[in-house]
C-alpha positions in Angstrom: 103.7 97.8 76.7 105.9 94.4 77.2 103.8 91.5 77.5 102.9 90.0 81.0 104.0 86.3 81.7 101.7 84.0 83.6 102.1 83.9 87.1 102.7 88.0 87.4 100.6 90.0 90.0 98.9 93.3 89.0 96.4 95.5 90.2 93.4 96.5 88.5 94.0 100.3 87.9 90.8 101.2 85.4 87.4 99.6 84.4 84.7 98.5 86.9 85.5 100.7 89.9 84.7 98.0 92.2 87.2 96.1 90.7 90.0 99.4 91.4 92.5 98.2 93.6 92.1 94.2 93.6 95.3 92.1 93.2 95.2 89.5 90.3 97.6 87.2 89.0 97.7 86.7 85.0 97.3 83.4 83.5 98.1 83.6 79.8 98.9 86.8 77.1 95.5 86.3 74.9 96.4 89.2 72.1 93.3 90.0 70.0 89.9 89.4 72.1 86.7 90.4 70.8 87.1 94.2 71.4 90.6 94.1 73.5 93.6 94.5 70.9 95.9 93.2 73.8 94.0 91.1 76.4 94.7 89.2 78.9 93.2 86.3 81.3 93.6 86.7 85.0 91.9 85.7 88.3 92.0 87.0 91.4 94.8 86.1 93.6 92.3 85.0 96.9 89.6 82.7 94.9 86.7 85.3 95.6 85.1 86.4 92.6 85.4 90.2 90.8 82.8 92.9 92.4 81.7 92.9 88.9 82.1 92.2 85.2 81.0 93.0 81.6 79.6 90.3 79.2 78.4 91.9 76.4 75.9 94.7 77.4 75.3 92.7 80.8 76.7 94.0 84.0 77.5 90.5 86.5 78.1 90.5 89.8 80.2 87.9 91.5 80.0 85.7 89.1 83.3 84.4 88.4 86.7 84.8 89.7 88.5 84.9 86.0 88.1 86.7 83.4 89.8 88.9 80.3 90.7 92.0 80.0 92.9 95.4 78.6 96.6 95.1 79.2 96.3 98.7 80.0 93.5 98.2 82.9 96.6 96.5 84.6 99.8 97.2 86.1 102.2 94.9 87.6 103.5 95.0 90.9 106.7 94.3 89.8 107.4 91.3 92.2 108.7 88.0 89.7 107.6 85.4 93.0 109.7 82.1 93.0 107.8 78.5 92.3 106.7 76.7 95.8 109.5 75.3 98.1 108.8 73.6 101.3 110.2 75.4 104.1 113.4 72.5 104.5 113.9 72.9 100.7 114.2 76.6 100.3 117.5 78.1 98.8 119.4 79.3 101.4 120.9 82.9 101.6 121.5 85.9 103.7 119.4 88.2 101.1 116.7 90.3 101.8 113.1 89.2 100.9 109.4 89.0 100.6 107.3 85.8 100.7 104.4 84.3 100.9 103.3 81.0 103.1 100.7 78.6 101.5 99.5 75.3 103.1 100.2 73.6 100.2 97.4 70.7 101.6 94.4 73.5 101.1 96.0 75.9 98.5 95.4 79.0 100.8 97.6 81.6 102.1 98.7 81.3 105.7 101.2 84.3 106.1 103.1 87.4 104.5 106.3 88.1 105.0 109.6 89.9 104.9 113.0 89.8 105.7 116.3 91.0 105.6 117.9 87.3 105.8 115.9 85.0 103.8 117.7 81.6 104.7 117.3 82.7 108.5 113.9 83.7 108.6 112.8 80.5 106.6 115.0 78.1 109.4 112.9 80.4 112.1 109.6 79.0 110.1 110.2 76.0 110.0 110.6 75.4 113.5 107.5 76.8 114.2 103.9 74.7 114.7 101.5 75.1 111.7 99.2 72.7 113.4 98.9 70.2 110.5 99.1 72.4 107.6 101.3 71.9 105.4 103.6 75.3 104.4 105.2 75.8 100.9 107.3 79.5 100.2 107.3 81.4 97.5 109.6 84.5 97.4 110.8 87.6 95.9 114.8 88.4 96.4 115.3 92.1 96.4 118.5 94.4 96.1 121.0 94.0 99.2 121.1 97.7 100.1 116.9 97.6 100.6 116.1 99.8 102.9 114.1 97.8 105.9 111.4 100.7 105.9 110.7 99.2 102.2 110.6 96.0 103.1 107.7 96.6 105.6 106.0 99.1 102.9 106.0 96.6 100.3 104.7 94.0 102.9 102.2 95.8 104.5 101.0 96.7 100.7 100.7 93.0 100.0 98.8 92.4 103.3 96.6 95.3 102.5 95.8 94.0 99.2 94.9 90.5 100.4 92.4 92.2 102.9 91.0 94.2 100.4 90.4 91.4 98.3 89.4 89.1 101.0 88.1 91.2 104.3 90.6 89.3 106.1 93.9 88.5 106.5 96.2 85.7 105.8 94.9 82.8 107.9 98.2 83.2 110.4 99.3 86.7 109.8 98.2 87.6 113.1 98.5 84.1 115.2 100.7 85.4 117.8 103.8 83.2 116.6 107.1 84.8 115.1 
């Protein structure tokens, strides 16, 4: 399997089934670790801590949210998410997209989105209030010919995932502004 760089997102496919389904970002290729021929070490991508964990013979709960793992226990979602622009500062370009708000001031998500105009949609965001917060963008630039039932398929995914790792959604997913 190629190796995962830092910063890719995966979900937890195999191991603790209350771990099944969580979104996790890596943070470095470990190789050989204790009984793992090709580990990994990853956190979640919300902050909350894993459902549960092995250390040793020991079953934790909710005790940290990194730990290491089996390459094969993940599988990436295939999104390679840009660094963090602020919303004046973004690349500009009529491409299709998915992205992801943060306030850069708290380090938490604000809002998921997509697009089929990147530069557009981020000129639409920055217009709009984020009373005080201060947003930064990280995107995805897919294929021009993406179909737009895709784009809300691979969004809504990413929404879902952040619920089901969080029980909530992205602080201003839902705030009533476009």
């Amino acid at each position: 399997m190629p190796i995962l760089k830092p910063g890719t997102l995966c979900v937890i496919i195999a191991g603790c089934p209350e771990n099944i389904g969580m979104v996790v970002e890596v943070i470095q290729h470990v190789g050989l670790y204790e009984d793992k021929e090709d580990a990994y070490l990853i956190r979640t991508t919300t902050g909350r801590h894993f459902h549960q964990l092995w250390s040793g013979n020991d079953l934790l709960r909710g005790q940290s949210d990194e730990c290491v793992t089996d390459r094969h226990k993940l599988r990436p979602l295939g999104l390679d998410w840009s660094g963090r622009f602020s919303l004046a500062s973004v690349p500009a370009g009529a491409y299709p997209a998915l992205y992801r708000i943060f306030d850069a001031k708290a380090e938490r998500l604000l809002y998921i989105g997509e697009t089929q105009n990147f530069g557009q949609r981020m000129k639409a965001h920055g217009q709009k209030n984020w009373s005080g917060r201060a947003p930064v963008v990280s995107y995805h630039r897919l294929p021009n010919d993406v179909l737009k039932v895709h784009l809300h398929e691979l969004e809504n995914d990413l929404i879902g995932g952040y619920y089901e790792a969080t029980g909530d959604a992205p602080e201003m997913q839902f705030s009533g502004g476009d």
